[in-house]
N, C-alpha and C positions, 0 to 999 in steps of 0.2 A: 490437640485439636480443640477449636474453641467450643462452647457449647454453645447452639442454636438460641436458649434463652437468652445468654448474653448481648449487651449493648453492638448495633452494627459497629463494624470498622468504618474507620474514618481513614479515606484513603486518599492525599493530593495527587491529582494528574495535572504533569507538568507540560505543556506544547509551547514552543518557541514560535510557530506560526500559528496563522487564523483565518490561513487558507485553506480550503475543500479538497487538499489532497487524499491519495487512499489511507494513508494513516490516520490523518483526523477524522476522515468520515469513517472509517474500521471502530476509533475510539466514540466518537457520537454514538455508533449502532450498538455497541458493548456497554458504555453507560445507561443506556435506555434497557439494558435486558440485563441489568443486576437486581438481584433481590436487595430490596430497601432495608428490609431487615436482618441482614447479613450484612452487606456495606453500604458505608455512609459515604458519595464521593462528591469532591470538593475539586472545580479545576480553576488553575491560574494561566493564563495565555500571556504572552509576552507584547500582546499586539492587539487592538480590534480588528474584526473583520466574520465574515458570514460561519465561521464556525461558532466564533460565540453568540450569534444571532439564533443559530439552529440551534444549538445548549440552553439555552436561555426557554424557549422553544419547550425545549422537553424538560423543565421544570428543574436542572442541573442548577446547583449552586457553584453560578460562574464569578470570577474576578479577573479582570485585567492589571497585569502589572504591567506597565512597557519598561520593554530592555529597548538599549540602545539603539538604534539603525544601525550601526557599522558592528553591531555583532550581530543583529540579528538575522543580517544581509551577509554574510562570510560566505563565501563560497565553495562548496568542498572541493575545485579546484584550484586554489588558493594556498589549498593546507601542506602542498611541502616544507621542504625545511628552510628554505629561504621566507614562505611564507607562514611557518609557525615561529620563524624569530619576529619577524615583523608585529605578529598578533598579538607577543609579548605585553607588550602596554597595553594590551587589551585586559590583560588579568586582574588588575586593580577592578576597572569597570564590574569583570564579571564578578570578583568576588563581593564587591557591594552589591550585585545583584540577587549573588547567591543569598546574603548576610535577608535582602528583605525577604526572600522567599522564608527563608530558616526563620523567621521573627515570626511572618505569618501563618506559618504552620504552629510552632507553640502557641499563638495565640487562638487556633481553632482545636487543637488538643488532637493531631493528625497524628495516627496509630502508623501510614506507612506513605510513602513515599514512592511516584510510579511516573517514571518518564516517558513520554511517547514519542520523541524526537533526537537523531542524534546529539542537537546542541544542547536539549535539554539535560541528556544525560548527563553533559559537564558541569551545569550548574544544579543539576538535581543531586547529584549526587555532592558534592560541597554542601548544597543546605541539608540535606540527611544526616550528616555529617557533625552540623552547629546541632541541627534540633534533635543529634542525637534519636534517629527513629531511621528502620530499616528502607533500604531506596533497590526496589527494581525496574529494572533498566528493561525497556521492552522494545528491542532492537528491531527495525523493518527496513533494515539498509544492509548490501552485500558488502563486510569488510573483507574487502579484496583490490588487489591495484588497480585494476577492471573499474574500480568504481570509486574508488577514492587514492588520494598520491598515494607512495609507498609510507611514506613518514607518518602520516596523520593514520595508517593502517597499522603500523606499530602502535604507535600511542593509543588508541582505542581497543588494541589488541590487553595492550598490558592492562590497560586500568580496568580492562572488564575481571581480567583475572584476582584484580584486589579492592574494588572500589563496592562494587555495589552487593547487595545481600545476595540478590539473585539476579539472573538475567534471562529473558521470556522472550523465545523468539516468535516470527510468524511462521517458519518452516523450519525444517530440520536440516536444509540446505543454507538457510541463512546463520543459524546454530553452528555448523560447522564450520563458516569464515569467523571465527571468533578464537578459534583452533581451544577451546578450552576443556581442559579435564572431563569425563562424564562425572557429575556428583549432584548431591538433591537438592545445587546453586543452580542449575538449570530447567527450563522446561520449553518444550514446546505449543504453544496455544494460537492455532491456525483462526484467520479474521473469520467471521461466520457474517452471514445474510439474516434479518428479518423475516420472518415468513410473509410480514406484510411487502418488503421490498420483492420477495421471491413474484410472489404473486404480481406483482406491478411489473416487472420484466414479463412477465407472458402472455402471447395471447394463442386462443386455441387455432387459428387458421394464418397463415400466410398468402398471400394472392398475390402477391408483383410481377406482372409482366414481364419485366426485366428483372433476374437476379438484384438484390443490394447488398455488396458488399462490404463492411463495415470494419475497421480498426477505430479503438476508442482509447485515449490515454494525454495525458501532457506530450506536447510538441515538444519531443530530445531528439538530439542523434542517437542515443542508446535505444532510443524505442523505438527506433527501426521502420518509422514511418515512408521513409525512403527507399527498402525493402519493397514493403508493401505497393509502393507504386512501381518499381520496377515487375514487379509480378502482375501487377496489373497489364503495361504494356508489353510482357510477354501475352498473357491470354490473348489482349486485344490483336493483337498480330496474328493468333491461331482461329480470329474469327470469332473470339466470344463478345456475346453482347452483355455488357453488366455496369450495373453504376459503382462507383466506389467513392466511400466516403470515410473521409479522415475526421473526424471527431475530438477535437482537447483543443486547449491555447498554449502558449507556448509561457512558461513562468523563468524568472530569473536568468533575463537578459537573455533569452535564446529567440528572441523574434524575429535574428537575420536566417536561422533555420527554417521556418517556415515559408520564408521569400524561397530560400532554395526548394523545399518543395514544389514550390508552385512553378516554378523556374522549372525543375524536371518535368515536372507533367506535360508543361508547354513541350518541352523538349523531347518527351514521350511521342506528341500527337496525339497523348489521351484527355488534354484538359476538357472537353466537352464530357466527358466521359464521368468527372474526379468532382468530387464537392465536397467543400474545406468546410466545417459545420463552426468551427470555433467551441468554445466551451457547450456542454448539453446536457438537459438532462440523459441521464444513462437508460432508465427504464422504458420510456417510449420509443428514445430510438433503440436498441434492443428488441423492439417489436416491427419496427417497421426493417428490420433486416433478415438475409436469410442466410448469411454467412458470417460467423465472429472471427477474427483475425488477429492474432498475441504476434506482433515480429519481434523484440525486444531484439539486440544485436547481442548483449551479455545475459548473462542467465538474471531472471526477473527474483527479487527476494519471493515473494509469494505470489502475485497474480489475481487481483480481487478483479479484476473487469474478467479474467477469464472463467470466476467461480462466478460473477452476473449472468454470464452468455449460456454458461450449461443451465443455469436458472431458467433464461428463460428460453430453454431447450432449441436452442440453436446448435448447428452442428459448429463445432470450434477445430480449429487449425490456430496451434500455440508451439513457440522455439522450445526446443527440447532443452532443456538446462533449469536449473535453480528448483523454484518453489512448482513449475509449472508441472514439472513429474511428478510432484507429488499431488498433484488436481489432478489431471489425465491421465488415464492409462491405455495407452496408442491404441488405437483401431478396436478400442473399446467404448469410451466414454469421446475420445476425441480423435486428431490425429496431430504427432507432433514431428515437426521439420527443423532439421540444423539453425541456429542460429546464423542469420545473415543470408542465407540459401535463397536467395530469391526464384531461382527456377526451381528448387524443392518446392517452396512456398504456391509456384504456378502450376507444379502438377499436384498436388492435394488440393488444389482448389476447383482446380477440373475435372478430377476424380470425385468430387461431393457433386461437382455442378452437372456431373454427367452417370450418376449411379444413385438418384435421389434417392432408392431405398435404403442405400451406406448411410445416406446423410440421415435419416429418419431413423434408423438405428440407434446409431449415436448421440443425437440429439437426445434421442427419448431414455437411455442410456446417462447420460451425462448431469439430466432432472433429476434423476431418481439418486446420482450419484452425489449432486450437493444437499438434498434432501436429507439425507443418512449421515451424512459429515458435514458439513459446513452450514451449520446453521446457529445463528448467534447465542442463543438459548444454549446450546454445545459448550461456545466461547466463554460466556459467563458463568455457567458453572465452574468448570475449571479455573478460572480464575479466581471465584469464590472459595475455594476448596484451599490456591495456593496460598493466596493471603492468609487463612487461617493456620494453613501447615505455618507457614513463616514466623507467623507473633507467637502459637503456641497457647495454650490453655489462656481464659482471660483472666 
């Protein structure tokens, strides 16, 4: 264990994008809540864009390196074996990329090495590797065929078993697609909330006339936003009155999905009903809702808009699978429904919308429940704790 007197760690975090998805905004809210004098972190982005805007922001010693576009646009539908021989000639590219990371890391005297993205892991771990300094891999994606081809799920499978020092999931369900040994190369360290964010999702009274219903996430077909509206034009047929609002944009060529949404709704008869919000802030609207909605269609790695919504003590209906069990615990903190279940999904919804004291339970229930766990200050301790297990005495 290092001793507290000792020099902070100097830790690279490595991210292939610089877009505000939940892992880079997970990684912004965990750098802003390390002790300065325990670590020192340093991030390299592969790209500009509003995550290093926000880094920058909170006083982070940011650098941009750009990688390629055609790596750093790859697809993980792409990565079978027809498409991992293809990428082949891509390996020159990456390993000159790894080679500047591995320079610039000697050259800033970086004690450890810490990927936040799976493409990262490939080239982070390569420069860990030249700059000779330990690399964990902080996994927030389900390796599983579910979610990525079966080839590109071996490959990630093996090299987690030999590549990196350690490897730090966001759940113990995402941990377990990795199918690796139990040994103390593993840990789990769930994303946590600011108490300043906590608070910015809440407000003490809700009044909407009309229920609002609200699912919040990237426009995918895995996120089940098509779910969600099927469950909608179930209610609306049983006579409920409610708005529902789909919340995110659609990233990485998925924009013809969105058309089909809207396409459904019409074809619902609820589009008077449905309001596409596009990208949002999360914390206001969170407040102007009175129902939070997780449809994910495959089990979700962890579920940070689900650990927002109990923040800001809404009552939540989340698919049962992945990270989300391990946020909810049914008809205690939330309520959770099969994945894909759209008439599951329409009777928990009418069950909250028609027994408000469940809902008010749970809600108040589900507060106090990321209060006690999921809060970033949680995150960043343990974090600080593993880095020091890792290096060992200074």
């Amino acid at each position: 264990m290092r001793l507290s007197r000792a020099p902070p760690i100097r830790v690279l975090y490595l991210d292939h994008t610089a877009q505000l998805g939940g892992g880079e905004l997970a990684l912004a809210r965990l750098l802003q809540a390390l002790d300065r004098a325990r670590v020192e972190p340093i991030v390299v982005l592969a790209q500009q864009g509003p995550l290093a805007e926000l880094l920058a922001r909170q006083s982070i010693d940011i650098h941009v390196l750009p990688l390629s576009v055609s790596l750093r646009e790859v697809r993980k539908d792409s990565l079978g074996l027809t498409g991992l021989l293809r990428q082949l000639g891509a390996i020159r590219s990456l390993w000159r990329y790894a080679r500047r990371i591995s320079d610039f890391a000697r050259a800033r005297g970086v004690d450890l090495i810490y990927t936040n993205s799976l493409k990262a892991d490939f080239y982070g771990a390569i420069a860990g590797r030249l700059a000779r300094v330990p690399v964990i891999w902080h996994v927030r994606d389900r390796i599983e065929p579910d979610y990525l081809p079966r080839m590109a799920v071996w490959l990630v499978r093996l090299l987690a078993r030999h590549v990196p020092t350690c490897v730090v999931a966001n759940s113990a369900s995402t941990l377990a697609t990795l199918r690796l040994q139990p040994s103390g190369r593993t840990a789990v360290i769930a994303s946590g909330l600011t108490r300043e964010h906590i608070e910015q999702c809440w407000v003490a009274q809700r009044s909407n006339p009309v229920p609002r219903i609200g699912i919040i996430g990237r426009i995918a077909p895995w996120k089940g936003q098509d779910v969600f509206l099927e469950a909608a034009g179930r209610l609306t047929r049983q006579g409920l009155a409610a708005r529902f609002l789909v919340a995110g944009a659609p990233l990485f060529g998925e924009e013809a999905f969105e058309q089909r949404l809207r396409a459904q709704a019409a074809q619902l008869g609820i589009a008077p009903q449905v309001e596409f919000l596009g990208f949002s802030a999360v914390p206001p609207l969170l407040r102007s809702l009175d129902v939070l909605v997780h449809a994910s269609r495959v089990p979700e790695p962890f579920g940070q808009v689900i650990v927002e919504g109990l923040a800001a003590e809404l009552p939540v209906i989340a698919t049962d699978g992945g990270g989300a069990r391990e946020i909810i615990e049914n008809g205690r903190t939330g309520l959770l429904v099969p994945c894909g279940d759209a008439a599951a999904l329409a009777a928990a919804l009418m069950q909250l919308l028609t027994q408000p004291e469940l809902a008010r339970r749970l809600a108040s229930a589900g507060r106090r429940h990321v209060l006690e766990h999921f809060t970033v200050e949680q995150a960043a301790r343990r974090s600080e704790a593993l880095y020091e297990q890792l290096l060992g005495p200074a």
